[in-house]
C-alpha positions in Angstrom: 49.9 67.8 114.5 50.6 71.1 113.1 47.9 72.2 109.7 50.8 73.2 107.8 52.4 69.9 107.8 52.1 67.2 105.1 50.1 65.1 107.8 47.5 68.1 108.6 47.3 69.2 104.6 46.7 65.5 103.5 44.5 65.1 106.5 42.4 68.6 105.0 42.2 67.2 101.9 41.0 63.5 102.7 38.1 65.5 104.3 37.4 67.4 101.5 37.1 64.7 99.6 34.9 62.6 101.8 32.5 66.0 102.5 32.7 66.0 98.6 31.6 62.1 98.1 29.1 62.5 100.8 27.6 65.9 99.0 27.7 64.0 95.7 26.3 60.7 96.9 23.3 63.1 98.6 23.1 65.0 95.5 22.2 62.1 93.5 20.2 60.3 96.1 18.3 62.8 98.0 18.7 66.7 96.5 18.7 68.0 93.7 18.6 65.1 91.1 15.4 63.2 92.0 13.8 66.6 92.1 14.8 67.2 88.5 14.3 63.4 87.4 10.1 64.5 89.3 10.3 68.2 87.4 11.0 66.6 83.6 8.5 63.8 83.8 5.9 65.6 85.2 6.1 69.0 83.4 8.1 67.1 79.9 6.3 64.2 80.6 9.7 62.7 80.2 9.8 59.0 81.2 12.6 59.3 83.4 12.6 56.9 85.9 14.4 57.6 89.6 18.1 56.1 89.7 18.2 53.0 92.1 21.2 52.4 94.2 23.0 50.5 91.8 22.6 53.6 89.3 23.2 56.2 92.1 26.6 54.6 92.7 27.6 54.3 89.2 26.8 58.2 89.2 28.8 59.2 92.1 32.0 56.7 90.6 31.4 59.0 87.5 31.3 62.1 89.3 34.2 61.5 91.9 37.1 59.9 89.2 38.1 63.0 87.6 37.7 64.8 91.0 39.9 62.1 92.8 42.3 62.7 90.1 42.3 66.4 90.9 42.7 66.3 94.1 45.5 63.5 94.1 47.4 65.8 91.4 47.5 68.7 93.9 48.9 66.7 96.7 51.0 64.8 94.7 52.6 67.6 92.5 55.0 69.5 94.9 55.7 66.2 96.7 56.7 65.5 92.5 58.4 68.1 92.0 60.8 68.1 95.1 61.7 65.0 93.6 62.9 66.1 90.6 64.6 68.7 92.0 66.5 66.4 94.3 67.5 64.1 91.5 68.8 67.0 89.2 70.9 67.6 92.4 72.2 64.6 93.3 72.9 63.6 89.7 74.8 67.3 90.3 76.7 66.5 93.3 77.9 62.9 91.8 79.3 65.4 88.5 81.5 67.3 91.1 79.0 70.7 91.0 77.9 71.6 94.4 76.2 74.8 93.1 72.9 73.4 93.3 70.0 75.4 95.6 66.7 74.3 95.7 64.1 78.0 94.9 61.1 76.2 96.6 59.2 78.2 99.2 57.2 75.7 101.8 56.6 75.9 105.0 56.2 71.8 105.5 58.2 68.7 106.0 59.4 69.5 102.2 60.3 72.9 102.9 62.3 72.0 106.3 63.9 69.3 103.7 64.8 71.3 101.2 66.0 73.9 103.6 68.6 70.8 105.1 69.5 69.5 101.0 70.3 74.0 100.5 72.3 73.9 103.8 74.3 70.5 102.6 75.0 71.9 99.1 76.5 75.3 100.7 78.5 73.1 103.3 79.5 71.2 100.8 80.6 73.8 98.8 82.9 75.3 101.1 84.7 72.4 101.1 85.1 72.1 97.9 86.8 75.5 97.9 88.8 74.9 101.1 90.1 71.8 99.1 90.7 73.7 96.0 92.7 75.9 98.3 94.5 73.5 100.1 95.8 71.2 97.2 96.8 75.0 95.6 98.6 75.2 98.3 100.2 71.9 98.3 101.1 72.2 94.7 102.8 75.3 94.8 105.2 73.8 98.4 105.6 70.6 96.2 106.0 72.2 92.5 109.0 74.5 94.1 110.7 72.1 96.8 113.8 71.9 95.9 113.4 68.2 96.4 112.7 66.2 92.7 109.4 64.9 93.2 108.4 61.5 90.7 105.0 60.1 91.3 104.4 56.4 88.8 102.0 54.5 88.6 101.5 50.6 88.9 103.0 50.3 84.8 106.0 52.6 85.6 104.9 55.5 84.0 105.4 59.1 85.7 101.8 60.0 86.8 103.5 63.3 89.1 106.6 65.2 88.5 106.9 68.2 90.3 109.9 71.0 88.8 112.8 69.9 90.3 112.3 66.8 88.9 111.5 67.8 85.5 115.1 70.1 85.5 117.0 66.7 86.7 115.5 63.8 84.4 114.2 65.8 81.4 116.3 68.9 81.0 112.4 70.9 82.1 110.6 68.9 80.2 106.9 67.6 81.3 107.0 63.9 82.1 104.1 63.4 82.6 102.9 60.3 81.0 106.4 58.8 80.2 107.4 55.9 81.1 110.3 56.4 84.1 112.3 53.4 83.9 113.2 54.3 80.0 114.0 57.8 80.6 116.6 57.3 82.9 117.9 54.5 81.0 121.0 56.5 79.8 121.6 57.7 83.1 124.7 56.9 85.6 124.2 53.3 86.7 124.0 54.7 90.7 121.2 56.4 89.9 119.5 53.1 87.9 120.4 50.9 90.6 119.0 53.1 93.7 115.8 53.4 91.7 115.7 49.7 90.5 115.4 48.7 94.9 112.7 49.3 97.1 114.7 50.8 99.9 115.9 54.2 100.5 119.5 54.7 99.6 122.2 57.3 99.1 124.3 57.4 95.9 126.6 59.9 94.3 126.6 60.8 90.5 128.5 62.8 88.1 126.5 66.2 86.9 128.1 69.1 85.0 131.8 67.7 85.9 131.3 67.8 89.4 130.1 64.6 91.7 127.1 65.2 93.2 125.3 63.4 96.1 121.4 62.4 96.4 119.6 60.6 98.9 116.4 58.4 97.5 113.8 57.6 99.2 111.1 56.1 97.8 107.3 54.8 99.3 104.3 52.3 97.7 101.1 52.6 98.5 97.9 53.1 96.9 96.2 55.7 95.4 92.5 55.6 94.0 92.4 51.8 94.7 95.7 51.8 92.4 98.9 50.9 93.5 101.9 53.7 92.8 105.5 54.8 93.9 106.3 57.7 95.2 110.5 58.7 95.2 111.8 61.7 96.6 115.4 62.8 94.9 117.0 65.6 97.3 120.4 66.7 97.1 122.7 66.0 99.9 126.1 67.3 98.4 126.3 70.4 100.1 124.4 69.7 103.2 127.2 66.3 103.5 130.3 69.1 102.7 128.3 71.3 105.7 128.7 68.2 108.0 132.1 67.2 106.7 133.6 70.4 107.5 131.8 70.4 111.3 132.8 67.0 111.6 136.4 68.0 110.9 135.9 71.1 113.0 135.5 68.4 115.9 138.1 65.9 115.3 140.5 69.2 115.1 139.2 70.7 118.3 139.0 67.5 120.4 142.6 66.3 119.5 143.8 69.4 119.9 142.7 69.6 123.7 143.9 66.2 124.0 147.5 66.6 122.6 147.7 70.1 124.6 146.7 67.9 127.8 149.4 66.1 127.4 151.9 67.8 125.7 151.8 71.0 128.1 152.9 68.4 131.2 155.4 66.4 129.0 157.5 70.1 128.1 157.4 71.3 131.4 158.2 67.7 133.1 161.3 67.8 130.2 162.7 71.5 131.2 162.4 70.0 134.7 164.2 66.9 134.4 166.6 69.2 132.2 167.1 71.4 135.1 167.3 68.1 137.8 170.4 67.1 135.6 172.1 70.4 135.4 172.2 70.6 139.3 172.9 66.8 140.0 170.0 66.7 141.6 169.5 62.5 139.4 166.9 60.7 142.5 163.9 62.7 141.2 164.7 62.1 137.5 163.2 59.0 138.0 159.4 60.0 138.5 159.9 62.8 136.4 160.6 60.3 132.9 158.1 57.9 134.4 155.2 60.8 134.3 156.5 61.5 131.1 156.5 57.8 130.1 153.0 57.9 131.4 151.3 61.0 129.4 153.0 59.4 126.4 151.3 56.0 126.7 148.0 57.8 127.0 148.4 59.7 124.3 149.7 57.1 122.6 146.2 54.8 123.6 144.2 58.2 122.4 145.5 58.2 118.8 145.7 54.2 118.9 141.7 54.7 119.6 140.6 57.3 116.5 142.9 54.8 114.1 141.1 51.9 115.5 137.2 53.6 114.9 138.8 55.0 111.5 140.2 51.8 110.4 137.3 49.8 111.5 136.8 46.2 109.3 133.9 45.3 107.8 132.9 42.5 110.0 132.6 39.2 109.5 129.2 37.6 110.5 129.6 33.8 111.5 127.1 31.7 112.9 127.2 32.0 117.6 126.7 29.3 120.2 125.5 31.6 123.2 127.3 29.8 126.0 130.6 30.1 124.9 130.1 34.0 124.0 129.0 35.2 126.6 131.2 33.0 129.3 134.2 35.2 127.4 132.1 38.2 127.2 132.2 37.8 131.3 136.0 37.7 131.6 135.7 41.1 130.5 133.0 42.7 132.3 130.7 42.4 135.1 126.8 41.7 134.1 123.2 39.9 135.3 122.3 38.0 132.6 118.3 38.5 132.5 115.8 36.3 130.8 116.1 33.0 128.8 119.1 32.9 126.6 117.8 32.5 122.6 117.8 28.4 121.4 118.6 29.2 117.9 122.5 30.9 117.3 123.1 34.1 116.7 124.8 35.4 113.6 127.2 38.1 114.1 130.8 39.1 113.9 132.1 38.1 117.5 134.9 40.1 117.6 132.8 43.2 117.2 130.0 42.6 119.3 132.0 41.7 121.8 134.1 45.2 121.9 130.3 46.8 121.5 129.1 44.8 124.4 132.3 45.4 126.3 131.9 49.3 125.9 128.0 49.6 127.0 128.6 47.7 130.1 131.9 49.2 130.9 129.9 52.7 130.7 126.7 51.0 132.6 129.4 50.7 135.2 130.5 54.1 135.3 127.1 55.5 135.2 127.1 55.4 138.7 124.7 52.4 138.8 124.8 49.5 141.7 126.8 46.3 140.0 124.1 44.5 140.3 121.9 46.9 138.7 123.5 46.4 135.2 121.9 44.0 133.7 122.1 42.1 130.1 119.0 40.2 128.0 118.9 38.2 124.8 115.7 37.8 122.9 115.1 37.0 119.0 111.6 38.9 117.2 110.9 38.0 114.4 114.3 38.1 112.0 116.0 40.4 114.3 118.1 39.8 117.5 117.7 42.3 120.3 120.3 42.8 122.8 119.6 45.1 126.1 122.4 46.8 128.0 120.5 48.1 131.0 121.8 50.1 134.7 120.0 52.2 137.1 122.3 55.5 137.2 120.8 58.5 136.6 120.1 58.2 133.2 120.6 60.8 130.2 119.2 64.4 129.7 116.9 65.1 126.1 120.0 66.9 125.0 122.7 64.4 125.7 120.2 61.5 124.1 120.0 63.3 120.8 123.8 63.1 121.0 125.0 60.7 122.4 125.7 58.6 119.6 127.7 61.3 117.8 131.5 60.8 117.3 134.0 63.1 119.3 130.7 63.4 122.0 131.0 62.8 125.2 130.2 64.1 128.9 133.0 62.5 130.6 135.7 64.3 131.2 138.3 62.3 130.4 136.3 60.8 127.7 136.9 60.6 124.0 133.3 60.3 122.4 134.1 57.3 120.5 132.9 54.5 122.6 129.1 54.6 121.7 129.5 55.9 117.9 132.1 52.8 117.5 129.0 51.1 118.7 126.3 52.4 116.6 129.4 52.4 113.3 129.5 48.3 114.3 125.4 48.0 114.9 124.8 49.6 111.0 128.1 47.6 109.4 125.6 44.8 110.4 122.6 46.2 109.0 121.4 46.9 112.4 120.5 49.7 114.5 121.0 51.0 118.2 119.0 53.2 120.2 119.4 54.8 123.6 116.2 55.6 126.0 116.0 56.3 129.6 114.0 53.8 131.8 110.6 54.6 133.5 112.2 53.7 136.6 115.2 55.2 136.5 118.8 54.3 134.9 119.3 53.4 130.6 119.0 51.2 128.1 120.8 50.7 125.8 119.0 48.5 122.8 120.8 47.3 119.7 119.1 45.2 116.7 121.2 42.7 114.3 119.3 41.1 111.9 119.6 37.3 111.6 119.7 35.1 108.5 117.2 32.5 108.0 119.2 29.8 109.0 119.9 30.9 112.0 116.2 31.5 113.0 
């Protein structure tokens, strides 16, 4: 036990104050008091009789209160003030002011705590100011994204509106404070409508007497305990012209390679069947106008295939008995049917499905995967129904997977890129999705999710 701690100071003190009583109780009892009491009677003849034990105790009581509560204010005071100290703090900190330092020089517990209370104030404080720095920093990316920015509360009321948004709802204007629904209550009816659902959505208004395009998304969640709405306004009209015009760019490039592909051989088979004729020479005619019959019919199946993804239907969900849909799915294509097939119907346009389903396995084949290797499972989660076109071919690079589902893309040589982005245009007319990923083992899936109505379930 070190002598400078609380323990060794209190321990110096409670010996004091013993040695005191002791020399107090000895005082009265023994040296110098009975001596006096003797001195006055006999020289004052004072009749002063000697205290008894009763009266010696009663002395000492007298004699030790006051220094009892002498020595209980010097140990008690620092330990005191400390106290106050660390309530002015805390009743700092729990204001938000971490400026707080304890001046108190001790080299004991109180000092080692207030050393650890001076060390958590100046922690504290730098995080106050990396904060302050950080949300600076987050206001001034927010405050000039070009992105409109509306924060509202759980009563509709814009509790957040960064400056974009304030140039598009309220000509600059702060809007904080107003109440969202009624300020866009004049505005186009696309823009009420996206903002009246909970999902994101893309819409296209008239501004300044030209049509622009925005894309909503919108969040909940809850801030402070309080539940708010977050919705994000960004303008997609140039960045949709941008992929217009490279979308364009594509269709041009790829039907121009095709039509040269077969146009180059049906001219020069022509000036060759032309030249046949001229010098009688009418036995090869014959294969010459069948190859040209033949590049014409596949050109003719190319252009019949961009009309066909161009002019796709909306399709036409009915309720599906399994059985029967996938014993004509089978005249079509070659599969393993894996896993138990779902007992409640599907709900799906048939027609559809069945050219999507015909298409994955037809390129499952031509992956280069074993026919027994490609492999097709049903299963239902929750309101969704999953279907799994699987092979074991080699798979797909990172590059061609972030592709793949594009229009006009494809690896195949002969290919024209529409087979899986008729796939994924069919999966979303249906409010589904499809996704591509390579298997752990080897080979690809091919995943696609149509959501099923409630009577179907």
């Amino acid at each position: 036990m070190r002598l400078r701690s609380l323990e060794g100071r209190l321990a110096l003190w409670l010996a004091f104050a013993a040695l005191t009583g002791v020399l107090v109780y000895v005082g009265v009892t023994r040296w110098p008091l009975p001596q006096m009491v003797g001195w006055l009677h006999d020289n004052l003849s004072k009749s002063i009789s000697q205290p008894d034990h009763t009266q010696a105790i009663l002395i000492c009581a007298a004699v030790l209160a006051p220094l009892s509560w002498w020595f209980a204010y010097i140990v008690m005071n620092p330990v005191k003030r400390l106290l106050r100290a660390l309530e002015g703090a805390v009743a700092s900190y729990r204001d938000g002011d971490f400026s707080i330092s304890i001046a108190l020089d001790r080299h004991d517990e109180l000092g080692d705590l207030i050393l650890v209370h001076n060390e958590l104030g100046q922690t504290l404080r730098e995080q106050r100011q990396n904060l302050a720095q950080r949300e600076l920093l987050l206001d001034t990316v927010v405050q000039n994204t070009p992105v409109a920015l509306v924060l509202t509360d759980a009563n509709g009321r814009v509790a957040y509106a960064n400056i974009a948004a304030r140039h598009l709802f309220n000509e600059g204007r702060n809007l904080n404070g107003l109440h969202f629904a009624t300020l866009i209550a004049d505005s186009p009816e696309a823009l009420r409508k996206a903002t009246e659902g909970s999902e994101d959505a893309l819409f296209s208004v008239e501004m300044d007497g030209m049509e622009e395009t925005f894309h909503l998304s919108q969040r909940a969640f809850r801030l402070q305990g309080r539940p708010h709405r977050l919705q994000l306004f960004r303008r997609m009209t140039r960045e949709l012209s941008r992929q217009e015009v490279a979308a364009w760019k594509r269709v041009i490039r790829v039907v121009s390679h095709e039509l040269n592909n077969s146009l180059a051989p049906i001219s020069s088979l022509a000036h060759s069947g032309a030249e046949l004729a001229r010098r009688g020479d009418v036995q090869r005619l014959p294969g010459v106008f069948a190859t040209i019959g033949e590049r014409a019919r596949h050109l003719h199946g190319f252009i019949d295939g961009y009309a066909r993804f161009a002019k796709l239907p909306a399709p036409r969900p009915v309720a599906i008995e399994w059985r029967p849909f996938l014993d004509a799915l089978a005249l079509h294509c070659r599969f393993q049917l894996m896993g138990e097939v779902p007992s409640q119907t599907g709900w799906f346009d048939p027609v559809q499905i069945e050219q999507v389903l015909i298409n994955l396995v037809k390129n499952a084949h031509e992956s280069g995967s074993v026919p027994e290797g490609v492999t097709l499972s049903l299963s239902v989660i929750g309101h969704e129904l999953r279907i799994e076109v699987a092979d074991r071919g080699p798979g797909m690079s990172e590059a061609v997977l972030a592709q793949a589902l594009l229009p006009f893309y494809s690896t195949k040589r002969s290919g024209t890129g529409l087979g899986l982005a008729l796939a994924r245009e069919i999966s979303e007319a249906h409010g589904g999705r499809i996704a591509l990923a390579n298997r752990e083992d080897g080979g690809l899936r091919v995943t696609l999710m149509l959501p099923q109505t409630a009577t179907t379930m």
